[in-house]
N, C-alpha and C positions, 0 to 999 in steps of 0.2 A: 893521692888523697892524704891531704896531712894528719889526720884525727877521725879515728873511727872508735866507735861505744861496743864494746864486747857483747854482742847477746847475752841476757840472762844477768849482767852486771851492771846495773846503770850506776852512774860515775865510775865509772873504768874506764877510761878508753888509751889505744895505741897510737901516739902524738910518733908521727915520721916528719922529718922538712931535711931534706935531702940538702939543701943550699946551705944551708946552716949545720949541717952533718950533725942532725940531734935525732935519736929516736931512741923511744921510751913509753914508759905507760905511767899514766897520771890516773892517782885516785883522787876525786875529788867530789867532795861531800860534803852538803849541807843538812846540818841535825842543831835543834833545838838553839836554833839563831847562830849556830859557829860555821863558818866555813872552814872545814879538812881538806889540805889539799897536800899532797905527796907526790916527789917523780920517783921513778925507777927506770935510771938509764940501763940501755944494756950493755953499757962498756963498764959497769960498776959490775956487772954478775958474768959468769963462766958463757952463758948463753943465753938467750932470749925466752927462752920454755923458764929458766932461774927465776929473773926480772919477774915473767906474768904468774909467776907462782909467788913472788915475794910480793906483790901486786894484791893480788887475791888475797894472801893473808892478812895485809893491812887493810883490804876493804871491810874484810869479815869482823875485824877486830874493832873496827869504827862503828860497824851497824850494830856489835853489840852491846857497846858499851856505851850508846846515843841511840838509843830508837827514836823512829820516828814520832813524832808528836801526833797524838788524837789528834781528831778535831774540833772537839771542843777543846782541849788547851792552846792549839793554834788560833781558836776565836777571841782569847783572853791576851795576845800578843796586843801591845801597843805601838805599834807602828807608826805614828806620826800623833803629835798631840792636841789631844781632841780639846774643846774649848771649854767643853763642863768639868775634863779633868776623869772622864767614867770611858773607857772601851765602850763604842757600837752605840753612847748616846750623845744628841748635842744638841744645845739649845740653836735655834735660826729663828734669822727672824727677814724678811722677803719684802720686797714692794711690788706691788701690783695693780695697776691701774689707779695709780694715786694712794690707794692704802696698804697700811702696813700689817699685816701677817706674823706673828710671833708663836714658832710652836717646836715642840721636842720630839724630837725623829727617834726614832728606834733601828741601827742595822744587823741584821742578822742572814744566815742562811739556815736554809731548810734540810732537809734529809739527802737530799737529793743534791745539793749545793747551789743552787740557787740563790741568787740576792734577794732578800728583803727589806722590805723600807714600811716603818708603820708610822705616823704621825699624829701629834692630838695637840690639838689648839692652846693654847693659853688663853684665847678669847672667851672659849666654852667651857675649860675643867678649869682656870685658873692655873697659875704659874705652877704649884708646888703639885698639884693632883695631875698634870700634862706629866711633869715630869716622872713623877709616882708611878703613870701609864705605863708609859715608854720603857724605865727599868723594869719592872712587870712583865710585858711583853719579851722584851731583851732574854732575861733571867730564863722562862719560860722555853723561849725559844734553844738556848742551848741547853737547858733540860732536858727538852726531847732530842738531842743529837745524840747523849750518852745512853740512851733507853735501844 
């Protein structure tokens, strides 16, 4: 087995590959959008108990110096760029059986992590109160994650 995760330490694990005569432990951890990644061969330390204790310490020292992100700060990540320029809202606009649909989505999750999806026309609130809705909602919605 070339890679096995420590119980009890996620991102730690014991990388062996026999054909390639490398074995070692990699910490590897993602915190607040960086990836940390470290090896600790055992032909660098006295024995292999050295490595996973030198291992350990550097995982410890990454978790506490990068906690892990809420989740509402992880809902405020901008991941790909949205078209209105706002996280979680965005102007669409849809064709459907010959007519055109124009409305501002809202995406959010719930308590529980669940996807939500709210929508409100531009046909019915008008361009600037759809969108008014939708930030609203949104806002709302990761309110109550921190609560």
């Amino acid at each position: 087995m070339p890679t096995t995760t420590l119980p009890g330490y996620r991102g730690l694990q014991r990388m062996e590959y026999a054909d390639q005569n490398v074995a070692c432990y990699r910490v590897k951890l993602l915190r607040q959008g960086a990836m940390f990644q470290e090896y600790f061969p055992f032909k660098r330390y006295p024995n292999e108990a050295a490595a996973l204790a030198e291992a350990k310490k550097c995982w410890k020292e990454i978790r506490e110096a990068f906690p892990r992100m809420l989740r509402r700060d992880s809902c405020d990540v901008q991941r790909r760029k949205s078209p209105s320029g706002i996280v979680g809202i965005a102007r669409i606009t849809k064709i459907s059986k010959g007519h055109e649909y124009t409305f501002w989505r809202a995406n959010f999750t719930d308590r529980r992590g669940n996807k939500k999806i709210r929508i409100f026309s531009v046909n019915k609130y008008g361009d600037a109160e759809a969108k008014k809705r939708a930030l609203k909602v949104r806002r709302d919605a990761l309110a109550a994650l921190t609560q």
